[in-house]
N, C-alpha and C positions, 0 to 999 in steps of 0.2 A: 513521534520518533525523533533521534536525535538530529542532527543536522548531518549532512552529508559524508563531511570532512571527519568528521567524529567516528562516523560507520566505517566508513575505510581504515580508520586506526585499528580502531577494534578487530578487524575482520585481517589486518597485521599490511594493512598499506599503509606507507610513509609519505607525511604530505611531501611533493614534489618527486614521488615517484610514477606520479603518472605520465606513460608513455603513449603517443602517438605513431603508429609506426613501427617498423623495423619486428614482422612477424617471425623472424626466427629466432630474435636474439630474446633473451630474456625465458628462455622455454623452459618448464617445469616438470617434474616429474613428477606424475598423479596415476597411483595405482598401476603402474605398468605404461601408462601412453604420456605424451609430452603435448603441455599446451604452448602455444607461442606465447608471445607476451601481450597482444592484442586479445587472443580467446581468455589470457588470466585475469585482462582491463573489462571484457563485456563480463563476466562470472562476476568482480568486483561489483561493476556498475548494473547487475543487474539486481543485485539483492537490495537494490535502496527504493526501486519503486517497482518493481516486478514489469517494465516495462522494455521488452525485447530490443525495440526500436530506437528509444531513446538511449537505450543503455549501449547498442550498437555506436550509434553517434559518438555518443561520450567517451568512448571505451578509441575513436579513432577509425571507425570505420567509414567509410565514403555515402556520402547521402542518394546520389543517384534524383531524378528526376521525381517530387512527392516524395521522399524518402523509402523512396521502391527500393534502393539497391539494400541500405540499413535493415529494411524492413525483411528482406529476404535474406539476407545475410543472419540476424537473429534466430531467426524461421532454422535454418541450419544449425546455428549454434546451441538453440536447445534442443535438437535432435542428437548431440555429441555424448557420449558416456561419459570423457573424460569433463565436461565442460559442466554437466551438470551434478557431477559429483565433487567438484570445486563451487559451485554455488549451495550443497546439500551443506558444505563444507564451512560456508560464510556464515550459511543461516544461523547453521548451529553454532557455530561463536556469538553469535549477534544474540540468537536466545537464550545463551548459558548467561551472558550478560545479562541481558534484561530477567531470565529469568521469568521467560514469557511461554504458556503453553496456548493452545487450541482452545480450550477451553476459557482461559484466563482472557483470552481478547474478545471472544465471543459475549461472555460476561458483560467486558468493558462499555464495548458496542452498544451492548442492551441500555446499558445506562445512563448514554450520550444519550438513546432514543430516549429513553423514561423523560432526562431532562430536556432535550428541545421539546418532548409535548407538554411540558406542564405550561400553562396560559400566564402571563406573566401579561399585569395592565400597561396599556400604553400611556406614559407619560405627557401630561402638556403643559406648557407653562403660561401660568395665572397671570394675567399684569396689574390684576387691581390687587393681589396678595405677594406678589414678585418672588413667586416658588413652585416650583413642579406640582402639580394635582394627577393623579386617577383620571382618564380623559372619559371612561365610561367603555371604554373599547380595549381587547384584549388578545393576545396573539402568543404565537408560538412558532420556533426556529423547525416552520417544513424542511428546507434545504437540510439541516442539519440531521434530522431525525431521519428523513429518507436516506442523504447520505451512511448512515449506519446501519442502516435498514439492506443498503447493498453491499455494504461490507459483511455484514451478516450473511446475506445471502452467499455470495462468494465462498463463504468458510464453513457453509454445511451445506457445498456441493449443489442449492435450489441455482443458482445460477454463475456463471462462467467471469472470470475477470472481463469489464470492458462491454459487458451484456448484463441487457436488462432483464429481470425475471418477469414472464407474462405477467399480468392482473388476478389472472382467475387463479390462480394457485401459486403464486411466487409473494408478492408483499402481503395480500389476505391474507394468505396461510400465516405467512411471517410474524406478520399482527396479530393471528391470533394467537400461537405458540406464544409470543413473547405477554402477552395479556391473560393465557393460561398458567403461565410460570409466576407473573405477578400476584394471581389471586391464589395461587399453591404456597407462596412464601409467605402470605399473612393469614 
């Protein structure tokens, strides 16, 4: 994804229009209700990692003790009609841009997994031939491949942002759907 600064152009923020503060000024008219200029900064800030909390933060809202107050504040803000129909709002700039569907990332995913499992040898270097060799031993990017594997999951609903899918029917299943699809395409 692009970098931050980037996303908020696109989605029509101007760098150094981020404000902290001053909840009345800046209010917008969306669909009939008005957002302040803080609920326009969490909506902004929440489409770049889908995270309530942080994007609270960012967006100027007060951390509170463990970031309980942020944390509940967000909690609120995506319960607002107006609030989430300005982030429906962002998204879909962001994906008319990328030109990114449900499907198209899902695909993607699959084949970050494909590639961290393929075993790739470990290299060691020789000093009587003073160059990389085949150590005999052979690995593959776990972190990566699970990472994808919950991004997956996430986006066909088997488990929730931020939550791990059980064992017995979340990555299984996931592994094998995705090792069903690969022996259907050759």
């Amino acid at each position: 994804m692009r970098a931050g600064k980037e996303v908020w152009e696109m989605a029509g923020k101007k760098e150094g229009a981020h404000q902290r503060g001053g909840k009345k000024e800046g209010a917008r008219q969306r669909g009939g209700k008005k957002l302040t200029a803080m609920e326009e900064a969490f909506a902004r800030e929440y489409v770049l990692d889908h995270n309530g909390t942080r994007a609270a933060l960012r967006a100027g809202y007060a951390a509170g003790k463990d970031n309980a107050n942020a944390a509940s504040r967000a909690s609120r803000l995506l319960r607002k009609d107006a609030v989430l129909e300005r982030i429906a709002a962002y998204e879909a700039a962001i994906s008319k841009e990328f030109v990114l569907t449900r499907d198209a990332l899902i695909n993607r995913y699959r084949e970050i997994y494909e590639r961290c499992m393929e075993a790739k040898p470990v290299m060691a270097w020789n000093r009587e031939t003073h160059a990389y060799e085949k150590s005999g031993v052979w690995e593959f990017d776990a972190r990566g491949a699970m990472k994808a594997l919950d991004n997956i999951a996430v986006m066909t609903g088997l488990a929730k942002p931020d939550e791990k899918p059980d064992a017995a029917d979340g990555y299984e299943a996931l592994v094998q759907a995705l090792e069903g699809e690969r022996k259907n395409e050759t």
